[in-house]
N, CA, C and O of each residue as an XYZ file, in Angstrom:
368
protein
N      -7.033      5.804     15.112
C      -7.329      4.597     14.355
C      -7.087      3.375     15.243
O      -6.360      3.502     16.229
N      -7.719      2.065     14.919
C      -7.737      1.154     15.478
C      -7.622     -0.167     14.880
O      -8.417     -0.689     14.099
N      -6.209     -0.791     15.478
C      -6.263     -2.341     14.495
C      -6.317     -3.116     14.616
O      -5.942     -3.611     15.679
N      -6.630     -3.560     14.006
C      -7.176     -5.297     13.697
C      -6.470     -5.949     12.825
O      -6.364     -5.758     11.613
N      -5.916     -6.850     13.599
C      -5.220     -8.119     13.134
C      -6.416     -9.477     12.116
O      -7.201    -10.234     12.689
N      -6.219     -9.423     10.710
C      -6.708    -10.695     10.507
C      -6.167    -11.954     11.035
O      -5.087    -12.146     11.593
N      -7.121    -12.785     10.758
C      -6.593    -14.259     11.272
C      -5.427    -14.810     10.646
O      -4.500    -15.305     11.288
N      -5.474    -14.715      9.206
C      -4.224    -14.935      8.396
C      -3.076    -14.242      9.115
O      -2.100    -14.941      9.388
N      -3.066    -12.846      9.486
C      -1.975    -11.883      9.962
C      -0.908    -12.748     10.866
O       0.238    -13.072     10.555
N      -1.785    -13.085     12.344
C      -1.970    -13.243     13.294
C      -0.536    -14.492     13.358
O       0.489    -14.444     14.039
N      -1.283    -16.173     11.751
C      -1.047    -17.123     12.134
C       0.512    -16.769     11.299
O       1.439    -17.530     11.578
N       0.749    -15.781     10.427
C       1.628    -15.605      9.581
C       2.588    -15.451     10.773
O       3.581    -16.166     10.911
N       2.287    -14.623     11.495
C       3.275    -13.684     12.162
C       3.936    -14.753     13.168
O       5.095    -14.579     13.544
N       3.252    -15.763     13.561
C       3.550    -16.589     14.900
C       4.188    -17.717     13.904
O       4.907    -18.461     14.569
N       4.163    -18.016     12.779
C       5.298    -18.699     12.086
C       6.351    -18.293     11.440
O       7.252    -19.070     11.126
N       6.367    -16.737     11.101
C       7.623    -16.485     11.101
C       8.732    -16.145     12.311
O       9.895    -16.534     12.411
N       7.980    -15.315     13.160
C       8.704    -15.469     14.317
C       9.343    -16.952     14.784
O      10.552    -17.093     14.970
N       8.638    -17.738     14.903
C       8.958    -19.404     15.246
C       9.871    -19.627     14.321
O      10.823    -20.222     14.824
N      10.038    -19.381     12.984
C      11.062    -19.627     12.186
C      12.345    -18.926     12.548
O      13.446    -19.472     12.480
N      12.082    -17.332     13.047
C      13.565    -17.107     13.276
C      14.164    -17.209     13.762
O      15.358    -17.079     13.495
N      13.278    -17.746     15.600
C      13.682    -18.105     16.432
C      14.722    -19.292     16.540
O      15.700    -19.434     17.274
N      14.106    -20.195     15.433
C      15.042    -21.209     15.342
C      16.297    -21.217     14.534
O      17.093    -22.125     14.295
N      16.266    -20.121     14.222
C      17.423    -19.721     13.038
C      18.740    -18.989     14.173
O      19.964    -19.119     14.195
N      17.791    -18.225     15.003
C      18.754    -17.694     16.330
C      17.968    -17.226     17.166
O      16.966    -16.599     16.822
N      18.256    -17.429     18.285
C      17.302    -17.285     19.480
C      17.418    -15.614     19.637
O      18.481    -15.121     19.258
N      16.561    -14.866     20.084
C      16.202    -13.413     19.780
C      15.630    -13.128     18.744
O      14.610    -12.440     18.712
N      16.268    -13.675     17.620
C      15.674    -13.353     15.912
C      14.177    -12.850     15.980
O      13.894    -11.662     15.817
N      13.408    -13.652     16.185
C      12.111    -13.327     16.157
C      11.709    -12.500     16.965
O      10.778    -11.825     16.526
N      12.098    -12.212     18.207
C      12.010    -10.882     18.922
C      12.419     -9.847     17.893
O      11.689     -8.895     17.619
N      13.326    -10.004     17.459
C      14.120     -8.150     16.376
C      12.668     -8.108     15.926
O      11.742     -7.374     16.272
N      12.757     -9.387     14.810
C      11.736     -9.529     13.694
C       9.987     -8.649     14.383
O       9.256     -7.788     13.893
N       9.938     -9.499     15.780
C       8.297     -8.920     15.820
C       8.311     -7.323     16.017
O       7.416     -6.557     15.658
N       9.587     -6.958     16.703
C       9.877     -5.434     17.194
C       9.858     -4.745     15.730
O       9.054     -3.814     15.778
N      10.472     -4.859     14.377
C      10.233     -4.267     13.123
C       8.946     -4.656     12.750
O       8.365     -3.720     12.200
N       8.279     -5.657     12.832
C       6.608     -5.084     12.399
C       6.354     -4.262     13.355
O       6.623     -3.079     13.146
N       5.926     -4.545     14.309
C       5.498     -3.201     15.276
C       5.874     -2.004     14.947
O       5.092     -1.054     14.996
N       7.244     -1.884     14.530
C       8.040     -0.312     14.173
C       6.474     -0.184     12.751
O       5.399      0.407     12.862
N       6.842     -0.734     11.964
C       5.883     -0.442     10.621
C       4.526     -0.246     11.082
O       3.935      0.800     10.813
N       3.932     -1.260     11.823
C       2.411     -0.805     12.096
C       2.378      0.490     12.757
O       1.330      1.083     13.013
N       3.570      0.931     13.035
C       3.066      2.074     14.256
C       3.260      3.521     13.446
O       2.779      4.601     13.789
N       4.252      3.202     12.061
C       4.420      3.905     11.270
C       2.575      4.337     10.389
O       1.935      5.364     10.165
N       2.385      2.845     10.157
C       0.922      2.896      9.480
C      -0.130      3.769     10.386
O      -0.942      4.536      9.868
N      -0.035      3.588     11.625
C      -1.097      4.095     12.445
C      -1.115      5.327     12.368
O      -2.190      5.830     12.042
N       0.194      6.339     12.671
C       0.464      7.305     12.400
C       0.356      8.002     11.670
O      -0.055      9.149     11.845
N       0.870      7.256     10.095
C       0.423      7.969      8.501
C      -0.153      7.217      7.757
O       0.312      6.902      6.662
N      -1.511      6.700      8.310
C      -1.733      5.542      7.604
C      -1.964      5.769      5.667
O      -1.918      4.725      5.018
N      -2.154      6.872      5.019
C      -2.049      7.096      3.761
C      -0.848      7.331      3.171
O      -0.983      7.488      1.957
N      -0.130      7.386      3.415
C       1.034      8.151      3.257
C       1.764      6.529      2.337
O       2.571      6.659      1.416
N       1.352      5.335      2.754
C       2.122      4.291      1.793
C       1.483      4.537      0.495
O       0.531      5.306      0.356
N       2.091      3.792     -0.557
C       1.522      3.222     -1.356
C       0.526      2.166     -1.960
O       0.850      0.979     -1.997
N      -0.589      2.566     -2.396
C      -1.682      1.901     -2.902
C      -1.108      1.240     -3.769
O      -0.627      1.739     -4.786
N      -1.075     -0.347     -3.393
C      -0.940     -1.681     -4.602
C      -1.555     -1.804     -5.554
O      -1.216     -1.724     -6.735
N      -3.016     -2.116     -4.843
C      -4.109     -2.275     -5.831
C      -5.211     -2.099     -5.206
O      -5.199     -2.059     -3.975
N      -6.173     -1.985     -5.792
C      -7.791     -1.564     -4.869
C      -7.629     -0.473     -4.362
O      -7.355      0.597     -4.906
N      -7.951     -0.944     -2.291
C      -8.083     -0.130     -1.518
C      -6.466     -0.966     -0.667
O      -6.036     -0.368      0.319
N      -5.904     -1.937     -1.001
C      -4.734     -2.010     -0.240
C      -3.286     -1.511     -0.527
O      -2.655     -1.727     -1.561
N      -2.818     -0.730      0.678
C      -1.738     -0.342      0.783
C      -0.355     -1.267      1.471
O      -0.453     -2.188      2.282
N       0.743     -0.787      0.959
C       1.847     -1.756      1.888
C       2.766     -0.701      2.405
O       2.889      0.495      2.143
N       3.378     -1.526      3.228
C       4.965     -0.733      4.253
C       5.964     -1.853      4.248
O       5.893     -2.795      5.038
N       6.816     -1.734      3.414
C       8.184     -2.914      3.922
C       8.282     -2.380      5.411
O       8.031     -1.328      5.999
N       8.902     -3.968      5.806
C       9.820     -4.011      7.206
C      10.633     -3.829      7.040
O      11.052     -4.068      5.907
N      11.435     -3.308      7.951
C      12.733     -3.069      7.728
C      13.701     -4.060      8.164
O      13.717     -4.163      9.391
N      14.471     -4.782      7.587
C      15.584     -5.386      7.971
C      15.146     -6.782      7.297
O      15.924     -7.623      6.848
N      13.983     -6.843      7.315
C      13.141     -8.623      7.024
C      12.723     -8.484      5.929
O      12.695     -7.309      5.564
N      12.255     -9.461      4.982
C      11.942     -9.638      3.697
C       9.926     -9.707      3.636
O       9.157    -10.224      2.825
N       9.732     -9.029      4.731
C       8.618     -9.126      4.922
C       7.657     -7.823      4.245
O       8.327     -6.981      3.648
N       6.082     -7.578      4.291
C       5.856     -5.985      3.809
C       3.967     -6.636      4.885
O       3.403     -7.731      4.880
N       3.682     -5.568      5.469
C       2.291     -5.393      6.057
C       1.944     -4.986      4.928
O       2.558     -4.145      4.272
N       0.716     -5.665      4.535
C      -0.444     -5.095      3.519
C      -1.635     -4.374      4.759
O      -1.572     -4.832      5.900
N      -2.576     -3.368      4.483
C      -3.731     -3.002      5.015
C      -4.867     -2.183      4.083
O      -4.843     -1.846      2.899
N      -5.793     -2.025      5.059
C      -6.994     -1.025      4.145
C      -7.557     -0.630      5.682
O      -7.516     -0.978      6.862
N      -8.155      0.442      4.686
C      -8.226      1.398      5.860
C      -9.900      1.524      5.787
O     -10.438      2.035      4.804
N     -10.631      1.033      6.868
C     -11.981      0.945      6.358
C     -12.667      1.691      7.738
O     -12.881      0.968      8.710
N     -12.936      2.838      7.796
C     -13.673      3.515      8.618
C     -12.400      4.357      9.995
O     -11.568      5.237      9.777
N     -12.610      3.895     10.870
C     -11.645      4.225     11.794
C     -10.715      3.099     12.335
O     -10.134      3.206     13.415
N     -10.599      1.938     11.465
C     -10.108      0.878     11.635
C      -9.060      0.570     10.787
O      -9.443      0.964      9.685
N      -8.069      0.139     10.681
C      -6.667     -0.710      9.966
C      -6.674     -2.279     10.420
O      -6.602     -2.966     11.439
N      -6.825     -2.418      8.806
C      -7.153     -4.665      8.899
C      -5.597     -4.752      7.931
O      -5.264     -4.085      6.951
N      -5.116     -5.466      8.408
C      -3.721     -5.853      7.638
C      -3.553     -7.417      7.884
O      -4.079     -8.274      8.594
N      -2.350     -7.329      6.739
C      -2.275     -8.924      6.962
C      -0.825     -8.722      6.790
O      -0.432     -7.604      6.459
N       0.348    -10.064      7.056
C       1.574     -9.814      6.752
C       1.731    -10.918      5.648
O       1.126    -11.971      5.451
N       3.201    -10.027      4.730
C       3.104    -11.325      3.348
C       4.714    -11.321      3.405
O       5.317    -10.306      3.752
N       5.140    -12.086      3.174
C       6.467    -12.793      2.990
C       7.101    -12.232      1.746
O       6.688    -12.920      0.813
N       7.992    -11.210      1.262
C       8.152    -11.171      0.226
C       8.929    -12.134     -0.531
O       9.147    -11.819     -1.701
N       9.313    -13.048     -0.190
C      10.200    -14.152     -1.161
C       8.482    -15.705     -1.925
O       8.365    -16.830     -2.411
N       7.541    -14.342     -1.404
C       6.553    -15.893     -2.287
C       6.044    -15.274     -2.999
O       6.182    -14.059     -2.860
N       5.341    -15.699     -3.932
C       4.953    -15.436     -5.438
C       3.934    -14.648     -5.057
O       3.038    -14.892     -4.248
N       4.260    -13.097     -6.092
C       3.279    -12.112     -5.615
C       2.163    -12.026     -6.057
O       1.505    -10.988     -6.118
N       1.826    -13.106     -6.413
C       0.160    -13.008     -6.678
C      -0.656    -13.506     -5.738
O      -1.868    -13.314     -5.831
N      -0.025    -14.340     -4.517
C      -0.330    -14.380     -3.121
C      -0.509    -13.257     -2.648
O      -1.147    -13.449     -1.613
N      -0.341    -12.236     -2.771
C      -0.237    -11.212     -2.048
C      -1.800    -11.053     -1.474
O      -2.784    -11.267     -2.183
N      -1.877    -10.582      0.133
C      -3.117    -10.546      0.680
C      -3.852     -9.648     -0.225
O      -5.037     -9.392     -0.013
């Protein structure tokens, strides 16, 4: 399988990192190293999460209040990342 970062994903990810960074320098390093742990989990089993709704599935991060949403559309994984402390009807 092969992934693809949406644009939303992308700009999410480079402001939370920037946020933790400033919270403590490394932070956002842990932080980007636990998505990676999860996407790599997804790549691996990518069915194996739970279906939200539709065709999208999620994976909490571990340690962060964060969860990768994706769908799995051909031989490809499109995800986005969502913040879990915002109102879940945001949810990608």
């Amino acid at each position: 399988m092969k992934l693809r970062y949406t644009d939303r994903a992308a700009e999410d990810l480079d402001l939370a990192f920037a946020w933790y960074e400033r919270q403590r320098r490394g932070l956002g390093f842990e932080f980007l190293d636990c998505v990676e742990e999860a996407v790599k989990s997804i790549l691996d089993n990518s069915w194996m999460y739970r279906l939200y709704y539709r065709s999208y599935r999620g994976c909490i991060v571990r340690r962060f209040p964060f969860s990768v949403f994706y769908t799995i559309e051909g031989k490809e994984i499109v995800h986005a990342i969502f913040d879990n402390r915002q109102d879940p009807k945001r949810r990608p």
